[in-house]
mmCIF file of the N, C-alpha and C atoms, coordinates in Angstrom:
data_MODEL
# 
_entry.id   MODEL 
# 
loop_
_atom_site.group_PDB 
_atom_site.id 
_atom_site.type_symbol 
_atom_site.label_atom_id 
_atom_site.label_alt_id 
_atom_site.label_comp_id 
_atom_site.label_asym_id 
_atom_site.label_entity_id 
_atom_site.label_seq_id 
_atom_site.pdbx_PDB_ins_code 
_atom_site.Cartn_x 
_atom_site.Cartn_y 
_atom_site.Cartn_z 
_atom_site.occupancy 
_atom_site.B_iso_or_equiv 
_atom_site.pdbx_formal_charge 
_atom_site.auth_seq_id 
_atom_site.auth_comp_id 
_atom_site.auth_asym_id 
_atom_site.auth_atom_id 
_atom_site.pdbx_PDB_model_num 
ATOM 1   N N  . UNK A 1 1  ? -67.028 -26.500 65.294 1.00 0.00 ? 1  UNK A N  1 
ATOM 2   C CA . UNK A 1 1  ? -66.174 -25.491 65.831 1.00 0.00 ? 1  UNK A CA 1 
ATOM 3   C C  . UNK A 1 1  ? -66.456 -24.107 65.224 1.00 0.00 ? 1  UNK A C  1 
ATOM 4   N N  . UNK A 1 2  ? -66.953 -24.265 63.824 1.00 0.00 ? 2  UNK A N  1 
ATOM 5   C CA . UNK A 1 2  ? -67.273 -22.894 63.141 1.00 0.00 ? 2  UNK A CA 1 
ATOM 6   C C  . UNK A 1 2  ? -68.003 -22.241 64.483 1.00 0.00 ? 2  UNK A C  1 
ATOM 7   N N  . UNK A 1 3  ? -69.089 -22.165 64.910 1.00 0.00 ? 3  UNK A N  1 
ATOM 8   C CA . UNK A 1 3  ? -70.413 -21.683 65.756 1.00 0.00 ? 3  UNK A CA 1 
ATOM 9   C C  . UNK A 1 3  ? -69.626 -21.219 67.230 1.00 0.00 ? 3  UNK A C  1 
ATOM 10  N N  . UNK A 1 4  ? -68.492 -21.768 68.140 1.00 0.00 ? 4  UNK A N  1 
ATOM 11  C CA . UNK A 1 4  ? -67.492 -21.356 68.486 1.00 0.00 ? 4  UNK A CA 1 
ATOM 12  C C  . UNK A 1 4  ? -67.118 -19.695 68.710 1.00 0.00 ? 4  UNK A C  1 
ATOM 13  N N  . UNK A 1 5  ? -66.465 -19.633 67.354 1.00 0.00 ? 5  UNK A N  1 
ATOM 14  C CA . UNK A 1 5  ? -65.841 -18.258 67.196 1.00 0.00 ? 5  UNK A CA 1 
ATOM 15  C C  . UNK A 1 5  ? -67.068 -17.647 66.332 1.00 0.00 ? 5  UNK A C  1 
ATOM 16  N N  . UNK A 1 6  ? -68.263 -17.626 65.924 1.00 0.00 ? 6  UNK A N  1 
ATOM 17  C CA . UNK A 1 6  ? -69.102 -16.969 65.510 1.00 0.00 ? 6  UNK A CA 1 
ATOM 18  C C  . UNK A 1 6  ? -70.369 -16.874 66.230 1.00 0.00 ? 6  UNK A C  1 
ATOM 19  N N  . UNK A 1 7  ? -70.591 -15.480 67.219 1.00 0.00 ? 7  UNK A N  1 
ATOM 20  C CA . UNK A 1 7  ? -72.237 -15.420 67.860 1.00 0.00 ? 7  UNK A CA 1 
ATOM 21  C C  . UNK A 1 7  ? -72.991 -15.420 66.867 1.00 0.00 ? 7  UNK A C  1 
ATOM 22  N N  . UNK A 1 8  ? -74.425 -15.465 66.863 1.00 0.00 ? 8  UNK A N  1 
ATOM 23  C CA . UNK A 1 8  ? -75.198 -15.631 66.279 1.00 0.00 ? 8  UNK A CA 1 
ATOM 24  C C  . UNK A 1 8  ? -75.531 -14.013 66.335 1.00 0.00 ? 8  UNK A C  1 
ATOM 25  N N  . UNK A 1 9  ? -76.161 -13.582 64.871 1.00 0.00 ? 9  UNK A N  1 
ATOM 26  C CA . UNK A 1 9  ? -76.141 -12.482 65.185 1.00 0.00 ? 9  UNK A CA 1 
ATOM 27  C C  . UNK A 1 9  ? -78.026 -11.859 65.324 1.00 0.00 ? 9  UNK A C  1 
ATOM 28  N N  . UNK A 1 10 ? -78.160 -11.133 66.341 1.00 0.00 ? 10 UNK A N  1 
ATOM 29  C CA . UNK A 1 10 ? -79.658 -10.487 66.245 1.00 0.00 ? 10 UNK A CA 1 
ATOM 30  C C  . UNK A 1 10 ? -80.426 -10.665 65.148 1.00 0.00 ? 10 UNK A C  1 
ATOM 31  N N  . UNK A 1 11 ? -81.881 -10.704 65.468 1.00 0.00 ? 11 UNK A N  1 
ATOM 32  C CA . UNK A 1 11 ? -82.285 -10.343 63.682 1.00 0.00 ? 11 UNK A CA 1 
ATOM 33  C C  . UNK A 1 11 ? -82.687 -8.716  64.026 1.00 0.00 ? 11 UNK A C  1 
ATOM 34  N N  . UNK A 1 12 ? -82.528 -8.648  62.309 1.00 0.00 ? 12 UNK A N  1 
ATOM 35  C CA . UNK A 1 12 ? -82.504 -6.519  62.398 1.00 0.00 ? 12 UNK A CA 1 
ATOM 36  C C  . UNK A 1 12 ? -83.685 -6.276  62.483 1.00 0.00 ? 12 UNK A C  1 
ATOM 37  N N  . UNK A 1 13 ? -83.857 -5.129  63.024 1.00 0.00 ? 13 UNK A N  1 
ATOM 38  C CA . UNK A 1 13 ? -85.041 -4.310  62.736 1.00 0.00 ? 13 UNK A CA 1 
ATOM 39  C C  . UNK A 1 13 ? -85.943 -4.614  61.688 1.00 0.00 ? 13 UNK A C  1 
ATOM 40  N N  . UNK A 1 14 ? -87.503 -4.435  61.710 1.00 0.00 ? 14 UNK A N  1 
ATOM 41  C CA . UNK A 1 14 ? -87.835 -3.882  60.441 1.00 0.00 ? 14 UNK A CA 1 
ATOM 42  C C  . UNK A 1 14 ? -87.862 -2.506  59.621 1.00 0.00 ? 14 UNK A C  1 
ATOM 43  N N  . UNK A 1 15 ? -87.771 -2.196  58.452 1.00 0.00 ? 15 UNK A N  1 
ATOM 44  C CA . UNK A 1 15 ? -87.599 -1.513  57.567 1.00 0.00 ? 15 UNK A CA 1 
ATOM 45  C C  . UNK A 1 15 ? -88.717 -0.221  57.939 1.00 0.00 ? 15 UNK A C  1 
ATOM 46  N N  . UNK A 1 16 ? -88.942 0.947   58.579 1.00 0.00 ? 16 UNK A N  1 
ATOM 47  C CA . UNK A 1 16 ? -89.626 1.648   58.097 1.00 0.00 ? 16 UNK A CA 1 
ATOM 48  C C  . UNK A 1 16 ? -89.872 2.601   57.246 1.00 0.00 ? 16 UNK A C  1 
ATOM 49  N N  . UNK A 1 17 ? -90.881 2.228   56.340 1.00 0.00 ? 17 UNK A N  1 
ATOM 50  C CA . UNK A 1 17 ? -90.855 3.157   55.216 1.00 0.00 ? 17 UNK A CA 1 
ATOM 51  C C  . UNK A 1 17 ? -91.226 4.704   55.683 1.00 0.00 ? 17 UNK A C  1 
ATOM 52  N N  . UNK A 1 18 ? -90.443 5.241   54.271 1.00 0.00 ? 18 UNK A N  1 
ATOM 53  C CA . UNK A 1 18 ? -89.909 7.047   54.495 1.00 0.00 ? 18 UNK A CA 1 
ATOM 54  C C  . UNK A 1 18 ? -91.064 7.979   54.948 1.00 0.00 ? 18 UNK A C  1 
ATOM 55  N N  . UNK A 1 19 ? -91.297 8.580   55.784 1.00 0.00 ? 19 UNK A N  1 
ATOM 56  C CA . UNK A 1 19 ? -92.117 9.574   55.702 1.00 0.00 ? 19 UNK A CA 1 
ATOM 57  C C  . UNK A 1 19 ? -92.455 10.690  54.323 1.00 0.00 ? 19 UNK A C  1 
ATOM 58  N N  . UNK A 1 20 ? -94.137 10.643  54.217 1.00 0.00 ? 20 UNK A N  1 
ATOM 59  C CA . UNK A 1 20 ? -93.947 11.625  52.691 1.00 0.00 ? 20 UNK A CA 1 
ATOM 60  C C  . UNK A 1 20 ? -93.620 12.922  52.732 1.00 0.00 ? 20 UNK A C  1 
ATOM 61  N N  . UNK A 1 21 ? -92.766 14.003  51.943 1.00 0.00 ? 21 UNK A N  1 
ATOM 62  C CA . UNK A 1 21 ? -92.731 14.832  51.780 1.00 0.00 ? 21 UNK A CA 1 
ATOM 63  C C  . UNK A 1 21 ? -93.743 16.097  52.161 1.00 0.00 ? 21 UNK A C  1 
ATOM 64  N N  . UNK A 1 22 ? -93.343 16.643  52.735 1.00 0.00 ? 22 UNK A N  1 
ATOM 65  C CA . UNK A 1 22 ? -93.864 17.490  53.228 1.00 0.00 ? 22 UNK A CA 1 
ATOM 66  C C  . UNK A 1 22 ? -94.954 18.700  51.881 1.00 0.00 ? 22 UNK A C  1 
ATOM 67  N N  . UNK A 1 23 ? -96.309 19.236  51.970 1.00 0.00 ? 23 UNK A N  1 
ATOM 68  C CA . UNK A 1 23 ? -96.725 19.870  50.557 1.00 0.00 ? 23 UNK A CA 1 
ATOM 69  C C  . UNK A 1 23 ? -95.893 21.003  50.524 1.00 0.00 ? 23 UNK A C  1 
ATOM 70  N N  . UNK A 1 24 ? -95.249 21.460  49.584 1.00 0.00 ? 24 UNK A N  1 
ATOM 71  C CA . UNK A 1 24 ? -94.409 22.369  49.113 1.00 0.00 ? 24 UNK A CA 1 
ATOM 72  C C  . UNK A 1 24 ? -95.333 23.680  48.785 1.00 0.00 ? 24 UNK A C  1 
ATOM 73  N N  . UNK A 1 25 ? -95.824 24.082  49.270 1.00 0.00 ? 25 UNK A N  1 
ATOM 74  C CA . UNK A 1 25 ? -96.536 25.323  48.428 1.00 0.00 ? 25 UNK A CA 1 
ATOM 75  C C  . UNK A 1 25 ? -95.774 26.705  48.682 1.00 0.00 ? 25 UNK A C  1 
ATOM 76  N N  . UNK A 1 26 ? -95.926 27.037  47.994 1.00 0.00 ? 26 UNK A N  1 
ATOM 77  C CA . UNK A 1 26 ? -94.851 28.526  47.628 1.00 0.00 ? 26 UNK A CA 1 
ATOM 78  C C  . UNK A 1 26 ? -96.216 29.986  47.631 1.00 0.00 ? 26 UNK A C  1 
ATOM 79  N N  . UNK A 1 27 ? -95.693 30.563  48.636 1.00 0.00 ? 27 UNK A N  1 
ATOM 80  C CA . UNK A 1 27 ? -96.963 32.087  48.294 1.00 0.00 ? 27 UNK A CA 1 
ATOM 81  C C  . UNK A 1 27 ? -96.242 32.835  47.290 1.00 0.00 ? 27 UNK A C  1 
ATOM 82  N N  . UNK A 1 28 ? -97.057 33.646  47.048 1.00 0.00 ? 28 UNK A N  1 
ATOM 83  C CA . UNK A 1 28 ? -97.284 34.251  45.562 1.00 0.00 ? 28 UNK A CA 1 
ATOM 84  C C  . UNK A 1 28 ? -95.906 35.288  45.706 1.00 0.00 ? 28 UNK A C  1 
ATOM 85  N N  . UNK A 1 29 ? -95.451 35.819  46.982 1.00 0.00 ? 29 UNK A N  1 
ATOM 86  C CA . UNK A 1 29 ? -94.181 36.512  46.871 1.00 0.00 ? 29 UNK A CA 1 
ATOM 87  C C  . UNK A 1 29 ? -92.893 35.749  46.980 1.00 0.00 ? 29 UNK A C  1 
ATOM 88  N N  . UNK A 1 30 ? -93.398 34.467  46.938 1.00 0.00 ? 30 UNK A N  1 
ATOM 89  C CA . UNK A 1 30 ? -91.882 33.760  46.468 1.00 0.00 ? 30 UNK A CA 1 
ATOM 90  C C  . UNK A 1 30 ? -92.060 33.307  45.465 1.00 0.00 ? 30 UNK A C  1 
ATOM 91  N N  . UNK A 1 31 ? -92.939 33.364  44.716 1.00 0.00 ? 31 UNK A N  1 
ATOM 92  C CA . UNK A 1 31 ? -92.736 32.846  43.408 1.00 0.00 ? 31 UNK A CA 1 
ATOM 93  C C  . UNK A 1 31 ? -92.705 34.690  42.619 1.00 0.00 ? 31 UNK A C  1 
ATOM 94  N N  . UNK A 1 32 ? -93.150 34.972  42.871 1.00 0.00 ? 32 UNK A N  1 
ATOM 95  C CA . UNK A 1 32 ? -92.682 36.697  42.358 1.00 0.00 ? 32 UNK A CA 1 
ATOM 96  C C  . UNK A 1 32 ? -90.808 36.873  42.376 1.00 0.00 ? 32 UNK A C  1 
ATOM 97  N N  . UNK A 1 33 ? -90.702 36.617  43.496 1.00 0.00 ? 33 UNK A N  1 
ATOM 98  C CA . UNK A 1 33 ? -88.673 36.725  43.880 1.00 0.00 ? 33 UNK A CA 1 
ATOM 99  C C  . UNK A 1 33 ? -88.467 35.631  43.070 1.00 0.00 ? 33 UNK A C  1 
ATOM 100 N N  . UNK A 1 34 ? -88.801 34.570  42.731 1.00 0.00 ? 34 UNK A N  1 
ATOM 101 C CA . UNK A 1 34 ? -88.091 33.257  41.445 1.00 0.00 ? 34 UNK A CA 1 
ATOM 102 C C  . UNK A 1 34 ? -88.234 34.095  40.273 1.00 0.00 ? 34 UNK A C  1 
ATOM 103 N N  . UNK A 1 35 ? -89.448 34.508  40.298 1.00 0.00 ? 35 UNK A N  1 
ATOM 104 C CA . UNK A 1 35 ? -89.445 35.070  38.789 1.00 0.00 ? 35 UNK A CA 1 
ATOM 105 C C  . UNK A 1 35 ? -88.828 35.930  38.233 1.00 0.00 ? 35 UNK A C  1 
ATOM 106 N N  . UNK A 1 36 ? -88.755 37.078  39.435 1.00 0.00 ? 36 UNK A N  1 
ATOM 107 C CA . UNK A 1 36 ? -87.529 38.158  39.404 1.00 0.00 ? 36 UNK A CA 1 
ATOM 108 C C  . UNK A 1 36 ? -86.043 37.979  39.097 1.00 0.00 ? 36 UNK A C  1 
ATOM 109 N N  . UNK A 1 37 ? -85.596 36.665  39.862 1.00 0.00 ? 37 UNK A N  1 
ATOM 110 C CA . UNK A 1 37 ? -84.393 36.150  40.035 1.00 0.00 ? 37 UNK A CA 1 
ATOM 111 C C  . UNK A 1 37 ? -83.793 35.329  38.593 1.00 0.00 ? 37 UNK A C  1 
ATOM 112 N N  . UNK A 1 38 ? -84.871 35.094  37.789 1.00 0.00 ? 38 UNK A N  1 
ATOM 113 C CA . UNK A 1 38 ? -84.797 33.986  36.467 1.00 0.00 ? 38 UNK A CA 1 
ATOM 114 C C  . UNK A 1 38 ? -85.015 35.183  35.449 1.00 0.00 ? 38 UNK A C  1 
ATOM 115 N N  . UNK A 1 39 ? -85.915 35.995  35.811 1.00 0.00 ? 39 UNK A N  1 
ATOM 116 C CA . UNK A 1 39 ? -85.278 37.302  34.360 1.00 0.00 ? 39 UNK A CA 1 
ATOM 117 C C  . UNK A 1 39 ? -84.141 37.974  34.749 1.00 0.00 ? 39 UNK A C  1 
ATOM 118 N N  . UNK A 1 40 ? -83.453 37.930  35.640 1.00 0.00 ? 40 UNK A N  1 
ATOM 119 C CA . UNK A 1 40 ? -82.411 38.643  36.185 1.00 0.00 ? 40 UNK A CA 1 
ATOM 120 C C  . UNK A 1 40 ? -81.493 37.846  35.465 1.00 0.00 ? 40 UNK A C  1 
ATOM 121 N N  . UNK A 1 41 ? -81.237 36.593  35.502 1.00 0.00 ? 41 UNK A N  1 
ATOM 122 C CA . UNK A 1 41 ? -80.010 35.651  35.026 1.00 0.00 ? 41 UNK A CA 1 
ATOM 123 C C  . UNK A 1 41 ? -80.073 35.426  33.255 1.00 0.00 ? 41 UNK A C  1 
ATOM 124 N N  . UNK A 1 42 ? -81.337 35.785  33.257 1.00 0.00 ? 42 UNK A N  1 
ATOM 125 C CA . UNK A 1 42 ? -81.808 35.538  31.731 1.00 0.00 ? 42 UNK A CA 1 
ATOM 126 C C  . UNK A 1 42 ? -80.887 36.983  30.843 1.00 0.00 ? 42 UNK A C  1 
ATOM 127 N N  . UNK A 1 43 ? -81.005 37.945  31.996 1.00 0.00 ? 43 UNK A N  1 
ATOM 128 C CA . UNK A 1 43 ? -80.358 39.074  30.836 1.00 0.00 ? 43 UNK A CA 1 
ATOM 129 C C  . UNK A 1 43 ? -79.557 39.143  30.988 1.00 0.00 ? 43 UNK A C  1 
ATOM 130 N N  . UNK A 1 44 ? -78.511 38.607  32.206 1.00 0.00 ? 44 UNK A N  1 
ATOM 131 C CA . UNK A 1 44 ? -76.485 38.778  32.594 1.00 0.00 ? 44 UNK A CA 1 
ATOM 132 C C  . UNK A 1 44 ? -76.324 37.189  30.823 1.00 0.00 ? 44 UNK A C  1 
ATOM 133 N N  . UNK A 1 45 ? -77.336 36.674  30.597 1.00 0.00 ? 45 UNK A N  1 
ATOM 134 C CA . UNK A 1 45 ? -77.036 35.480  29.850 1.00 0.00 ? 45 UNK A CA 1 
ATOM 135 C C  . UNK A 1 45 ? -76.755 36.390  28.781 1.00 0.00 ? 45 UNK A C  1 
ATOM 136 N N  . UNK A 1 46 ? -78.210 36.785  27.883 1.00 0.00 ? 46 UNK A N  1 
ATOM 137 C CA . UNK A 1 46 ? -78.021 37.556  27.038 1.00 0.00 ? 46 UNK A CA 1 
ATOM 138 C C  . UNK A 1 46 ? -76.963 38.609  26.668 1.00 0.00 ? 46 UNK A C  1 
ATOM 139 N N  . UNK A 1 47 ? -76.664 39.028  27.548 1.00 0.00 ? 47 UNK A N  1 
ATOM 140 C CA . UNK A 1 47 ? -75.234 40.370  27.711 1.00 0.00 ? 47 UNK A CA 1 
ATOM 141 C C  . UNK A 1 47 ? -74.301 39.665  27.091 1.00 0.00 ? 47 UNK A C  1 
ATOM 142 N N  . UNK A 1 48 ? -73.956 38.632  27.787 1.00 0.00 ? 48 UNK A N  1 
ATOM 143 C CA . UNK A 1 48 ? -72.474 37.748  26.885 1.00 0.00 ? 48 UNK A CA 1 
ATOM 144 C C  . UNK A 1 48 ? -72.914 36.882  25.839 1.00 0.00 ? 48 UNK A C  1 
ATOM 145 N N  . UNK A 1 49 ? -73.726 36.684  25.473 1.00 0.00 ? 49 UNK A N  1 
ATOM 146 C CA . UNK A 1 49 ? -73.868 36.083  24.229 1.00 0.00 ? 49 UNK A CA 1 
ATOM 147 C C  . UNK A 1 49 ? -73.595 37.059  22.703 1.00 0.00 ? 49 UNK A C  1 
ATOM 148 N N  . UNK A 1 50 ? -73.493 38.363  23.243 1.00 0.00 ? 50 UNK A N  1 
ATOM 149 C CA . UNK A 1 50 ? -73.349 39.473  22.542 1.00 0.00 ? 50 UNK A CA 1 
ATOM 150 C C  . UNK A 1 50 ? -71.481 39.256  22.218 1.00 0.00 ? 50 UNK A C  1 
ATOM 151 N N  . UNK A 1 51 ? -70.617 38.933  23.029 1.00 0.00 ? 51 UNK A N  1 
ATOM 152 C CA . UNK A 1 51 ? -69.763 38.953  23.308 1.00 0.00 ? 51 UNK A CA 1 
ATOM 153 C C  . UNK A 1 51 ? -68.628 37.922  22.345 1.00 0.00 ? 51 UNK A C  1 
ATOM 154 N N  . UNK A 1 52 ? -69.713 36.814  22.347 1.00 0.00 ? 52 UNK A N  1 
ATOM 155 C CA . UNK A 1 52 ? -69.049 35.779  21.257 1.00 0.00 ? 52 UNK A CA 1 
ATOM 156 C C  . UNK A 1 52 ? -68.871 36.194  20.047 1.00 0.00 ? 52 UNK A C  1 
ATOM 157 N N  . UNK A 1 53 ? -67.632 36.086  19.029 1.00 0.00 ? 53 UNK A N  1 
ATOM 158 C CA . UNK A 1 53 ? -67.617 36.650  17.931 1.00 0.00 ? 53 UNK A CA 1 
ATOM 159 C C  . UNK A 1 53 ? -67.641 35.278  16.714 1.00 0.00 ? 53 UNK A C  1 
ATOM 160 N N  . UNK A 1 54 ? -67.330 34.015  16.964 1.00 0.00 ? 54 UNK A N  1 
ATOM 161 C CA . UNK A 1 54 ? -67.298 33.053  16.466 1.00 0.00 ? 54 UNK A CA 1 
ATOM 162 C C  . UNK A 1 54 ? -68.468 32.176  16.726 1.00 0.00 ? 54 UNK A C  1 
ATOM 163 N N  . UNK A 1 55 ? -68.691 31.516  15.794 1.00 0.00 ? 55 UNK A N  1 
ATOM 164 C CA . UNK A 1 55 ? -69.627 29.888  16.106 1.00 0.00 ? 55 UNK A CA 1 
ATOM 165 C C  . UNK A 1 55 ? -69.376 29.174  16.705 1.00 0.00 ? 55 UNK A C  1 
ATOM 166 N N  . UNK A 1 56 ? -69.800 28.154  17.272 1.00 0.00 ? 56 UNK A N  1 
ATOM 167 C CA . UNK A 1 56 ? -69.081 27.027  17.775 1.00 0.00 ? 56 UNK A CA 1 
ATOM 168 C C  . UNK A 1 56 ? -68.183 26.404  17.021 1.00 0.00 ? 56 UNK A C  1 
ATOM 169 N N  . UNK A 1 57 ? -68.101 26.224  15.545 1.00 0.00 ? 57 UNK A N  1 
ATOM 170 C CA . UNK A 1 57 ? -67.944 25.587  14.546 1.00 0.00 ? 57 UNK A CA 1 
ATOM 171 C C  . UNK A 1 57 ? -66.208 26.634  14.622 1.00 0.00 ? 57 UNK A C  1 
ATOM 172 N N  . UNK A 1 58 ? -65.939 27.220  14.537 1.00 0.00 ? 58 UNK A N  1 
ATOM 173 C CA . UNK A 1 58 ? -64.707 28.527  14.627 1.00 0.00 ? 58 UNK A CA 1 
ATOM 174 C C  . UNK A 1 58 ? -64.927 29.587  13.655 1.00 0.00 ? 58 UNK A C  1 
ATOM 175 N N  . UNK A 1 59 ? -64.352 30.365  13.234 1.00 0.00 ? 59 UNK A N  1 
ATOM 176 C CA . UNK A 1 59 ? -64.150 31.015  12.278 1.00 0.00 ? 59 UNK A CA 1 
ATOM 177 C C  . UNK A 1 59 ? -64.547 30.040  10.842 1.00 0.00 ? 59 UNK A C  1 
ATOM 178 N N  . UNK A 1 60 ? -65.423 31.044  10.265 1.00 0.00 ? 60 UNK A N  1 
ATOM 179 C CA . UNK A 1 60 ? -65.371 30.505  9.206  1.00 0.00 ? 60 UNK A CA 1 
ATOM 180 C C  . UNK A 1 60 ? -65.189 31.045  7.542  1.00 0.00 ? 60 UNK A C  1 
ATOM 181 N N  . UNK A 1 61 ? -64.416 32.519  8.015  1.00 0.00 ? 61 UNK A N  1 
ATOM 182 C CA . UNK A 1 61 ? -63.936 32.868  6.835  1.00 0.00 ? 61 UNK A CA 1 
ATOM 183 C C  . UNK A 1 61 ? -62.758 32.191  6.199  1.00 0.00 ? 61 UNK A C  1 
ATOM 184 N N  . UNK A 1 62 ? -62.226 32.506  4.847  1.00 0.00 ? 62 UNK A N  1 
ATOM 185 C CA . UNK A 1 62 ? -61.072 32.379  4.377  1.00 0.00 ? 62 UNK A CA 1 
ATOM 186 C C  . UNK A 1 62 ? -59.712 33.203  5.291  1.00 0.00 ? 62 UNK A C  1 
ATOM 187 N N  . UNK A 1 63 ? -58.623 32.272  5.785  1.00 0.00 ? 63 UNK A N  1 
ATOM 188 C CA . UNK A 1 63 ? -57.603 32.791  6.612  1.00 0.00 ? 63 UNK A CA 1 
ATOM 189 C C  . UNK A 1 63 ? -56.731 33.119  5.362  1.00 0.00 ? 63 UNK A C  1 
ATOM 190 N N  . UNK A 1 64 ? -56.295 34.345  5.797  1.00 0.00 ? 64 UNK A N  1 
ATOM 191 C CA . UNK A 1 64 ? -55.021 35.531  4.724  1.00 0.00 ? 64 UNK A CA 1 
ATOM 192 C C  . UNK A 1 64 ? -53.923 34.583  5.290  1.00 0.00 ? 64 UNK A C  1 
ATOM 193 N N  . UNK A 1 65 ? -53.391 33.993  3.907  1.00 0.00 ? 65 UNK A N  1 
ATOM 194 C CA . UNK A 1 65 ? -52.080 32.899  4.394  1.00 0.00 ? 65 UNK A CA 1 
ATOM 195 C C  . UNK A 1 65 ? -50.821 33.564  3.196  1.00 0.00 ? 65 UNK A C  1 
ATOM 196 N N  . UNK A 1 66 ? -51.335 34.500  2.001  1.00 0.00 ? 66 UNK A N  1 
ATOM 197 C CA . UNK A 1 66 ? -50.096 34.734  1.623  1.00 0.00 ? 66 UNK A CA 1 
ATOM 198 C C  . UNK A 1 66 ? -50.371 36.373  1.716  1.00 0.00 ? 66 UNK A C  1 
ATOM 199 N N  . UNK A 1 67 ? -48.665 36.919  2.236  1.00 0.00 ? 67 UNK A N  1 
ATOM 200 C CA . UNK A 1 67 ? -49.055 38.611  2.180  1.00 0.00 ? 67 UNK A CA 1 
ATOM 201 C C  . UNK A 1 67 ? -47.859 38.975  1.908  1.00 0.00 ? 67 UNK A C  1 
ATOM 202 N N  . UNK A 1 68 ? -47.811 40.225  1.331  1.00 0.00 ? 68 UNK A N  1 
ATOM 203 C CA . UNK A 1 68 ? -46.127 40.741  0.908  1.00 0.00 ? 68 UNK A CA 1 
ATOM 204 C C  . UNK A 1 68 ? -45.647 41.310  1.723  1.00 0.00 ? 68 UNK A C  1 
ATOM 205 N N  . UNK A 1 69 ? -44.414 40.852  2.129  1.00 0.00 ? 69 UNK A N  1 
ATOM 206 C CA . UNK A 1 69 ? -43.574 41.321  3.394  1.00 0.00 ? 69 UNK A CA 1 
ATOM 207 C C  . UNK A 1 69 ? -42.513 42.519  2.889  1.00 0.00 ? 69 UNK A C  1 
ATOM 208 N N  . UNK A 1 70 ? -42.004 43.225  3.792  1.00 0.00 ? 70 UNK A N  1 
ATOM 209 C CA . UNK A 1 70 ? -41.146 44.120  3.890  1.00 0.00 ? 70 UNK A CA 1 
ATOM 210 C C  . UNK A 1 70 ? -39.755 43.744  3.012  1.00 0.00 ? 70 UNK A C  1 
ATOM 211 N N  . UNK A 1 71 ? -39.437 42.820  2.365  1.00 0.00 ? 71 UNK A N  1 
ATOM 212 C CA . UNK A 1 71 ? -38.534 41.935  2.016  1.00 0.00 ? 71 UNK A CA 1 
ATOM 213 C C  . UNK A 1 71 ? -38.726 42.398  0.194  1.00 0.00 ? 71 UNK A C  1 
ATOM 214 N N  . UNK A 1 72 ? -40.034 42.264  0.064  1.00 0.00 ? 72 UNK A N  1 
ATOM 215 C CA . UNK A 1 72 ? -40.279 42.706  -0.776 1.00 0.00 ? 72 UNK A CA 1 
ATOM 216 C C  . UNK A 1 72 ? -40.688 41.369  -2.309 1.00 0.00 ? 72 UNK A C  1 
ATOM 217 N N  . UNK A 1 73 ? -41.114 40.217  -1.082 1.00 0.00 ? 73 UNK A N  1 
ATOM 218 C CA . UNK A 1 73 ? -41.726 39.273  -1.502 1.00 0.00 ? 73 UNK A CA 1 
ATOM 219 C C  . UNK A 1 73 ? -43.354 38.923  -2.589 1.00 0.00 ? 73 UNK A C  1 
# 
């Protein structure tokens, strides 16, 4: 009775393998505009690295924890 309520099913296709990639070659004015475009990002990088005043690590001076207050402490 299983065979019943179950058609048999097609057999699939075969598998065709991927077509290769197409050759990528780049003319010399697009690799000029990459190069342009990668010193361009290289110096907005540099700009803020100027910007950081700490290490990764934090501060690493001594923190001022006792000071004389108005009180006259």
């Amino acid at each position: 009775m299983g065979s019943l309520f179950r058609p048999k099913m097609p057999p699939l296709p075969p598998v065709q393998p991927a077509p290769p990639p197409p050759p990528s070659e780049v003319s010399q004015e697009e690799k000029d505009a990459i190069a342009a475009e990668q010193r361009k990002i290289e110096r907005k990088r540099k700009g803020r690295k100027s910007t950081i005043l700490t290490s990764p690590l934090g501060v690493e001076e001594e923190a001022e924890t006792e000071s004389k207050t108005l009180l006259g402490s």
